[in-house]
Steps between C-alpha positions, in 0.01 A plus 500: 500500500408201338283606204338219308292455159124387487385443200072468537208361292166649572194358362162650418153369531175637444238438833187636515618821226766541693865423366646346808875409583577106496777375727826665432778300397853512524739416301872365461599674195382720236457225311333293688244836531494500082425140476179582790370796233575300191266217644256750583535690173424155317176477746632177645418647836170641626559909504331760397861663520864555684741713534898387516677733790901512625584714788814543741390392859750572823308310714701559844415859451137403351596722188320446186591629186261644218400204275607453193212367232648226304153404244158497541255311388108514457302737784687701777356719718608870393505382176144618420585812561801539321283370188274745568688813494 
């Protein structure tokens, strides 16, 4: 088995009242994932939020671990419910 790392930065946007997923990116390192949400954090990118995810992927078996949430930042869906409990 050859399990591997992915480290992933999902953005948020806000269509139509809708909070809509942006293209997901991935990322080399952790890092490189923190400096992503610090940028969005200081609102030099256009999102309404993100979320910062790391899971273990065996992709010859097409496994994928639970993800792991890193930060957040801003709107993500679930989120409004969790406020509103």
């Amino acid at each position: 088995m050859s399990e591997t790392q992915h480290i992933v930065f999902q953005p948020y946007l806000w269509k139509n009242h809708t909070l809509q997923p942006g293209t997901a990116i991935a990322c080399r390192t952790v890092e490189d994932g923190q400096r992503r949400m610090d940028k969005a954090r200081a609102g030099l990118l256009s999102l309404d939020g993100a979320v910062l995810v790391r899971m273990a992927v065996d992709e010859e078996l097409g496994d994928y671990g639970e993800p792991e949430c890193l930060a957040t930042m801003g709107d993500i869906p679930g989120m409004e419910d969790d406020m509103a409990a």
